[in-house]
KEKEDO-625102 format. One line per 10 residues: their letters; for each residue x, y, z of C-alpha. Coordinates in nm, 2 decimals, m for minus. Layout:
BEGIN
a	X/Y/Z | ...
END
This chain:
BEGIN
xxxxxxxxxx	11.50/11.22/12.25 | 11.49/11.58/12.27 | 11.55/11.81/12.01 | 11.73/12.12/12.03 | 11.50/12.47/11.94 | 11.49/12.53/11.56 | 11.63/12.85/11.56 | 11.96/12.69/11.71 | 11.96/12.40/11.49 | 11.93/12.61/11.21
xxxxxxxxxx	12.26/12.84/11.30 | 12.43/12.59/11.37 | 12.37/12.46/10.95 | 12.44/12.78/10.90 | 12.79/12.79/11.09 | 12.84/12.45/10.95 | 12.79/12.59/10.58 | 13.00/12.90/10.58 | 13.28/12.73/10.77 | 13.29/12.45/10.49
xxxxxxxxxx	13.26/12.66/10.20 | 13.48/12.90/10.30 | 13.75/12.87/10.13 | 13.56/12.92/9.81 | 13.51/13.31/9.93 | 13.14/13.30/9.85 | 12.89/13.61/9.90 | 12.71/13.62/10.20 | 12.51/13.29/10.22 | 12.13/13.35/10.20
xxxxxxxxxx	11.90/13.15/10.42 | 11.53/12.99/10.36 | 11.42/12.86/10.65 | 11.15/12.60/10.76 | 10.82/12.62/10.95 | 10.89/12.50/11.29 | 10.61/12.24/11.28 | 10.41/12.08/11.00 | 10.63/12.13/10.67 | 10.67/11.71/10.60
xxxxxxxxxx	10.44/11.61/10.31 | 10.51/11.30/10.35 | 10.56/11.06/10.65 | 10.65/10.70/10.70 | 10.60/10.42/10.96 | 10.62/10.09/11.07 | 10.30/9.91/11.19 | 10.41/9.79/11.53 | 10.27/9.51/11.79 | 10.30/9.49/12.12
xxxxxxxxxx	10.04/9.22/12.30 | 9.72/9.31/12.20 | 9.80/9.67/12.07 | 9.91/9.77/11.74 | 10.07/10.13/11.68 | 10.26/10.33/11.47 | 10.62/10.35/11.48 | 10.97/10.45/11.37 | 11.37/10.37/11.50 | 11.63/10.55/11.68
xxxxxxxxxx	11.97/10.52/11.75 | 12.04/10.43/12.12 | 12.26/10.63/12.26 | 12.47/10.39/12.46 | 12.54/10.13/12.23 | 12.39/10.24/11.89 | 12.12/9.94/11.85 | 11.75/10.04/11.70 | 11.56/10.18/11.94 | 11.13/10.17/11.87
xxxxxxxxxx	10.97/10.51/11.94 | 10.60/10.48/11.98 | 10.46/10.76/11.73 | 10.05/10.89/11.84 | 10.14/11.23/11.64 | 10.40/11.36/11.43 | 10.47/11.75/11.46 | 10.68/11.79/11.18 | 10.41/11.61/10.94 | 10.15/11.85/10.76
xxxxxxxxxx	9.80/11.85/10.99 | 9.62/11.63/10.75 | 9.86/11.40/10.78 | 9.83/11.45/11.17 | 9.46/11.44/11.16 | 9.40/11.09/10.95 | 9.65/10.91/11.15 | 9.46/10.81/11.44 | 9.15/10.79/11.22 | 9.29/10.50/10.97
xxxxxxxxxx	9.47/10.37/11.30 | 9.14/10.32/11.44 | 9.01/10.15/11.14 | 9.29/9.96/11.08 | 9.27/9.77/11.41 | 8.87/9.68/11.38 | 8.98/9.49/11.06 | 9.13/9.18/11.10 | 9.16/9.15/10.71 | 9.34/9.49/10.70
xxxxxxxxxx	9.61/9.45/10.96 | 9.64/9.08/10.92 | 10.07/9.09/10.87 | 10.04/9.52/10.79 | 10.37/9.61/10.81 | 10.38/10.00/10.71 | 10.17/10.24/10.65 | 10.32/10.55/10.44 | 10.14/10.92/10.41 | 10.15/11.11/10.06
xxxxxxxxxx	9.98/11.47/10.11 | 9.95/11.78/9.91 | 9.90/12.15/9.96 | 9.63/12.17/9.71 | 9.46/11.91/9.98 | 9.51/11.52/9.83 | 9.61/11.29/10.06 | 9.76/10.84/9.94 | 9.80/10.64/10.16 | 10.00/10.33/10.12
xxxxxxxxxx	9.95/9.98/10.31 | 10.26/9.76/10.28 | 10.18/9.38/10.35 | 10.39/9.06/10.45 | 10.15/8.83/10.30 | 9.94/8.78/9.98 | 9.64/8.98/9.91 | 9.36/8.87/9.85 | 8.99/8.93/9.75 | 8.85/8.97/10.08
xxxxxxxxxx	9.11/9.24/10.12 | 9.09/9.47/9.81 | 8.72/9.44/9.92 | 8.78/9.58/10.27 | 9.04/9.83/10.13 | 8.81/9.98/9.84 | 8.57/10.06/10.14 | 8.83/10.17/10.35 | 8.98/10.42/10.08 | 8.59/10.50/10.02
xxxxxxxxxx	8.47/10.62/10.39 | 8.80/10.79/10.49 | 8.88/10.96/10.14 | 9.19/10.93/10.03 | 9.35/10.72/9.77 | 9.46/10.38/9.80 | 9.78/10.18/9.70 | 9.81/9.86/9.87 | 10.12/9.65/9.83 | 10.33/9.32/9.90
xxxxxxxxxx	10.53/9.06/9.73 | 10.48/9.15/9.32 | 10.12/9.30/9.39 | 9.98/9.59/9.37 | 9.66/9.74/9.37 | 9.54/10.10/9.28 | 9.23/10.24/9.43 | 9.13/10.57/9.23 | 9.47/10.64/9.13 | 9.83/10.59/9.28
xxxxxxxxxx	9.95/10.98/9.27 | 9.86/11.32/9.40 | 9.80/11.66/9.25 | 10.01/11.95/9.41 | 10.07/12.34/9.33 | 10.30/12.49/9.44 | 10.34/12.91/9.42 | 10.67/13.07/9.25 | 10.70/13.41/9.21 | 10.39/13.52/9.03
xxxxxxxxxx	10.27/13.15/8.91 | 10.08/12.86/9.01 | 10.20/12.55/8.89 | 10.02/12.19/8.89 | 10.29/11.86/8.94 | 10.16/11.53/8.97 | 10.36/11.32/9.24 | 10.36/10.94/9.24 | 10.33/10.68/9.54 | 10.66/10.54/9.58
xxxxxxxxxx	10.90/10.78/9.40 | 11.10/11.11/9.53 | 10.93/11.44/9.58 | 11.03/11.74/9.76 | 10.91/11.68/10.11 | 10.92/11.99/10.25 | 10.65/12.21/10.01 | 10.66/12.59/10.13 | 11.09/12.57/10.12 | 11.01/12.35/9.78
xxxxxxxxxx	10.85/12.68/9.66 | 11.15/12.92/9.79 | 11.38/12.70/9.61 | 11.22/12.73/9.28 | 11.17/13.12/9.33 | 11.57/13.13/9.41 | 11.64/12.93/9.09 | 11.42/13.14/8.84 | 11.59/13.44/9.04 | 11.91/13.35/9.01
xxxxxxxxxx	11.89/13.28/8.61 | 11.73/13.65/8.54 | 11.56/13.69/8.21 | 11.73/13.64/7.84 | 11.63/13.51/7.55 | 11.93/13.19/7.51 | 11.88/12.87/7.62 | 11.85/12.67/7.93 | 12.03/12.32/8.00 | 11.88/12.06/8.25
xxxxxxxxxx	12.05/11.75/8.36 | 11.90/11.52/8.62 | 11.53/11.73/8.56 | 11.30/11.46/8.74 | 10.94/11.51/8.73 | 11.02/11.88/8.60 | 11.04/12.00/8.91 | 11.23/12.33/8.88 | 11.20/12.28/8.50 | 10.86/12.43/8.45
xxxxxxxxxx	10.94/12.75/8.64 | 11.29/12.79/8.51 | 11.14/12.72/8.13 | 10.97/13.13/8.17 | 11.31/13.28/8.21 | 11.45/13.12/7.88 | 11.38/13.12/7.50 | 11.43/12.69/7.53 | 11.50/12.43/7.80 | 11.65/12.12/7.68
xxxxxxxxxx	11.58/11.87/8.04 | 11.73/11.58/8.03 | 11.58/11.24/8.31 | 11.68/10.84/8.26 | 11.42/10.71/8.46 | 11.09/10.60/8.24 | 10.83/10.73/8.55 | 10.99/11.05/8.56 | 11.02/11.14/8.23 | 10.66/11.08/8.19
xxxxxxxxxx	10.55/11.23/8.47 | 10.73/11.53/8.38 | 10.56/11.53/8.00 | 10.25/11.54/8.18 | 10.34/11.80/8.45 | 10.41/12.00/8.12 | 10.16/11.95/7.93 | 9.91/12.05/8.21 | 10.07/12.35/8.26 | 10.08/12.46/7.93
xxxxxxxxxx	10.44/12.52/7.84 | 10.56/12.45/7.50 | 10.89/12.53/7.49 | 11.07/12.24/7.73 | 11.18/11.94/7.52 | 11.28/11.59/7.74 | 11.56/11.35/7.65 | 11.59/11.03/7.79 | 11.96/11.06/7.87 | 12.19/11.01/8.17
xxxxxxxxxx	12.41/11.32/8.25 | 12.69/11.08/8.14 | 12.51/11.01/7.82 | 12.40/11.38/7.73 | 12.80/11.47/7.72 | 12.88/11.20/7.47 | 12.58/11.32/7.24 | 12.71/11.67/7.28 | 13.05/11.61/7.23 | 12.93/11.39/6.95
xxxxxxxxxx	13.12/11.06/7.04 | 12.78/10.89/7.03 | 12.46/10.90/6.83 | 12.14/10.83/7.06 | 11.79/10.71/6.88 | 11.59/10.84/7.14 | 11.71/11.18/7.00 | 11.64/11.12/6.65 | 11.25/10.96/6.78 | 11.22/11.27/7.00
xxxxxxxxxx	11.34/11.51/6.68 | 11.55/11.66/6.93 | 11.87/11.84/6.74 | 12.10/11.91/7.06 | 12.33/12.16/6.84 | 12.01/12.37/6.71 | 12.05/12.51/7.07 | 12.20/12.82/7.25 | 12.25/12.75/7.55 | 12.37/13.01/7.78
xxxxxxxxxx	12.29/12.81/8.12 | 12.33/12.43/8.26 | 12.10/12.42/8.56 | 12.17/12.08/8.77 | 12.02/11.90/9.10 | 12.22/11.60/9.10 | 12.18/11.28/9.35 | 12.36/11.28/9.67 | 12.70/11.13/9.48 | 12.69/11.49/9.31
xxxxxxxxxx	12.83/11.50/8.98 | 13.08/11.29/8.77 | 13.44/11.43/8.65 | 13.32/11.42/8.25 | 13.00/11.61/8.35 | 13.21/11.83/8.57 | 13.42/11.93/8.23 | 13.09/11.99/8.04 | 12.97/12.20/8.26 | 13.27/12.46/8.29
xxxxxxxxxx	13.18/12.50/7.91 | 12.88/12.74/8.00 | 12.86/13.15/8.13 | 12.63/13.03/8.41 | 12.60/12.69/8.61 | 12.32/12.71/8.86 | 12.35/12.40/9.09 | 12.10/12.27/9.39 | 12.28/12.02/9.62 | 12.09/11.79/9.89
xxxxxxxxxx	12.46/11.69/9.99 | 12.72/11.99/10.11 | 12.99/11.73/10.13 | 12.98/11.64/9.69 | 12.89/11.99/9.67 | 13.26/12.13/9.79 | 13.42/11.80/9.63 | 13.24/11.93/9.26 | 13.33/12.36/9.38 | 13.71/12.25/9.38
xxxxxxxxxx	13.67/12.14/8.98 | 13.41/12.40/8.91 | 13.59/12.71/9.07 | 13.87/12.67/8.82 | 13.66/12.81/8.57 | 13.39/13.02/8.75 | 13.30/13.20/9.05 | 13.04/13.20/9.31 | 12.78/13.52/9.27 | 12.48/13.34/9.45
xxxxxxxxxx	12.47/13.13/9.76 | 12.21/13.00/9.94 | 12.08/12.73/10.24 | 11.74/12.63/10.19 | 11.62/12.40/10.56 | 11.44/12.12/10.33 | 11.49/11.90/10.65 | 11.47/12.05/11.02 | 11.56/11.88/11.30 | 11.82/11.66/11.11
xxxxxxxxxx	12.17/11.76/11.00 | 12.05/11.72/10.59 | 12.08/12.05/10.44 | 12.02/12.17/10.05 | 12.21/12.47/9.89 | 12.22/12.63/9.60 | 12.50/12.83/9.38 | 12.51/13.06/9.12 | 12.84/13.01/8.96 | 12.92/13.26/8.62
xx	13.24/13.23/8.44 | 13.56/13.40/8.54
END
């Protein structure tokens, strides 16, 4: 397949955006764009056989009757060059060991840009001693960690995340990103994101609201330009992950509740009572907030969460998903307008884009 020339792809998100959105009047849309080549931290692919050779791959979409396609993939452009430069080198490896790519059926690339690299191995059959042997010494020579996996196992070689900073505005901060779970593939627009954000809120001394905060991802930048961050995360991984990611980086005034978006309006309505507030000593009304901050899935955001939101000056929101993002502007331009608008290209070559809006109350 060939792909059109980024710069063309790009307007045409561009077009795309501002046509859609128009209707909303928004300022003039500002746009972070992508390296051309090399921006994918992370990179997928299925192990593939044909007769005696064994490659990676990955599907497309034939064009004349839209069945799965296999593409052969030697190099990946739009991966990061260390991904680029171990491929062939584990691939190598891989195919002298009988015990490694007995029934290997993916092979998934973690990197960094402070320079870690995990590698996963997904199986189709049981693992056994002779292969966490082979593996240890495989993770050993090439240097990287190791996560191998099938059925209900899994085994850990040194550890099962990576170490990244990431630079935003005049600060280095340290996240720790584990195998299997959702981090910002594209680093360098990750990093104009977050710079937008902490932009975007200026500098005052109220309070900041999270929902849906993750690993802290925008929290630990965002938490400089505010007296107190209140982040709220359900899942159990990311909440810790994010304890740590604070911790590391020194910040004392973020506190984490494990709460669904759904389940922080009830507490701050006061229709429920939630012990993992009480066991955090989090007191929600001891807060003055002055902004709600959100980066919701791609469903975007529920009516009752919609209502709790028009309750604040400022609602900053970062959307992976135009299409929820105009379905939640109709309910939130009731109550505010649009001062900041931005398209960050997390994903060239593919029709994903992110935005982000600066709404403030009418």
């Amino acid at each position: 397949m060939t792909l059109a020339p980024y710069q063309q792809q790009l307007q045409t998100k561009i077009d795309r955006v501002n046509t859609q959105f128009s209707q909303f009047s928004p300022p003039e849309l500002d746009v972070y764009a992508s390296q051309e080549h090399n921006f994918r931290m992370r990179a997928e692919f299925r192990i593939w056989r044909e007769q005696d050779d064994m490659f990676y791959a990955m599907f497309e979409r034939s064009a004349e009757d839209q069945s799965k396609v296999v593409v052969r993939i030697d190099q990946f452009p739009i991966a990061d060059q260390s991904i680029n430069t171990l491929m062939p080198i584990l691939l190598a490896a891989l195919k002298k060991d009988p015990v490694l790519n007995q029934r290997l059926f993916e092979v998934h690339f973690l990197c960094s840009l402070k320079g870690e690299m995990l590698v996963s191995l997904i199986y189709h059959r049981k693992l056994e001693a002779d292969w966490e042997s082979a593996a240890q010494e495989l993770a050993t020579t090439l240097g990287f960690k190791l996560v191998g996996r099938s059925r209900k196992q899994k085994f850990v070689f040194s550890d099962e995340f990576i170490l990244e900073e990431l630079q935003v505005l005049n600060r280095t901060y340290l996240y720790k990103q584990f195998e299997n779970s959702f981090t910002q593939p594209n680093a360098r627009v990750a990093e104009k994101m977050l710079s937008w954000a902490c932009q975007a809120t200026g500098d005052n001394n109220q309070d900041l609201l999270e929902l849906y905060c993750g690993n802290g991802n925008f929290t630990l930048p965002l938490s400089q330009h505010f007296n107190r961050v209140l982040a709220t995360e359900l899942a159990k991984s990311s909440v810790y992950a994010a304890q740590w990611n604070i911790e590391q980086n020194k910040i004392d005034n973020i506190q984490i509740a494990r709460l669904s978006a759904e389940d922080f309006t009830q507490a701050y309505h006061g229709e429920r009572q939630f012990r993992r507030l009480q066991e955090a000593e989090i007191d929600i009304q001891s807060y003055n907030f002055d902004t709600v901050f959100v980066d919701p899935p791609r469903a975007g955001i529920d009516d009752e969460t919609l209502k709790l939101l028009q309750l604040f000056p400022r609602i900053i929101y970062i959307s992976c998903n135009p299409d929820t993002l105009y379905e939640n502007l109709k309910c939130l331009t009731q109550t505010h307008r649009i001062t900041k608008f931005a398209l960050f290209d997390q994903f060239p070559y593919t029709h994903h884009v992110e935005c982000g809006v600066l709404l403030e109350k009418i």
